[in-house]
N, C-alpha and C positions, 0 to 999 in steps of 0.2 A: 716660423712655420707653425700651423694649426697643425694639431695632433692628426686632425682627420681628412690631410693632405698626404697622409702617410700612414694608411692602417695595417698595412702590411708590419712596419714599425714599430708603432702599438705593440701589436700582437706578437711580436717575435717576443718583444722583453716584459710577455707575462707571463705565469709561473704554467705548467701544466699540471693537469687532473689526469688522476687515473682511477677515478673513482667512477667510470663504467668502459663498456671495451669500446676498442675502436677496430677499425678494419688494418690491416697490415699497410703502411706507412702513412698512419691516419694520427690525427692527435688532437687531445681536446682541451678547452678552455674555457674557464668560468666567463660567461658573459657579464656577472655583477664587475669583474675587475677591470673592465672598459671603463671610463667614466660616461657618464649617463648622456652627455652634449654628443660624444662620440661616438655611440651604439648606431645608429641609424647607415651611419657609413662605414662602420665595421660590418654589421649584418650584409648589407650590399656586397662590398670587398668577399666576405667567404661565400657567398653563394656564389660570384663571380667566378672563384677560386674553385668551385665545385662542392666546397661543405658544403655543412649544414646549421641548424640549431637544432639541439634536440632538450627535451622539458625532461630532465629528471626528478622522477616519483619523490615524494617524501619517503624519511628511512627513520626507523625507529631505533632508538638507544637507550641502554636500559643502564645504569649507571647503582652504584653501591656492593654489598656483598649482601650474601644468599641470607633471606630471611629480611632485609631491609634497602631492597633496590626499589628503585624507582625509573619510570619509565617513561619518556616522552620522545614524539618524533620534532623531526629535524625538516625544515620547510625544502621542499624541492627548487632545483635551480632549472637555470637554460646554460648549456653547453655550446661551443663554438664545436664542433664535430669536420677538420679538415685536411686535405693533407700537407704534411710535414713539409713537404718540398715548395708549396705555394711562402712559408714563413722565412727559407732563401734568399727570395728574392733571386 
């Protein structure tokens, strides 16, 4: 079976983010952890499902102690933005 016979599938056994909010029985998901053959019909599947994707900003991190930190940001992703109960089946 091809992976994207089954995205539902996929998706249930990748990790979750909560690194921005989601709506009450919502949950989100790195869209890099798709592999890249299988994004096309993952994206379909959750809008189907009623997500979304959503483009998280870049975020800055400033790393060392006080007097010798340094600072760089962090590249923004896309999120799978969907709800919980679609990942059931």
């Amino acid at each position: 079976m091809r992976v994207t016979d089954d995205p539902r599938a996929l998706l249930a056994g990748l990790p979750r983010t909560n690194t921005l909010p989601t709506p009450p029985g919502y949950t989100a998901i790195h869209r890099e952890e798709v592999p890249e053959d299988d994004r096309e019909a993952c994206d379909a599947w959750v809008a189907a499902q009623g997500g979304t994707l959503r483009r998280m900003p870049p975020a800055r991190r400033t790393t060392g102690r006080a007097g010798h930190s340094q600072a760089s940001t962090l590249p923004g992703g896309v999120v799978y933005v969907l709800p919980e109960a679609a990942l059931r089946g």
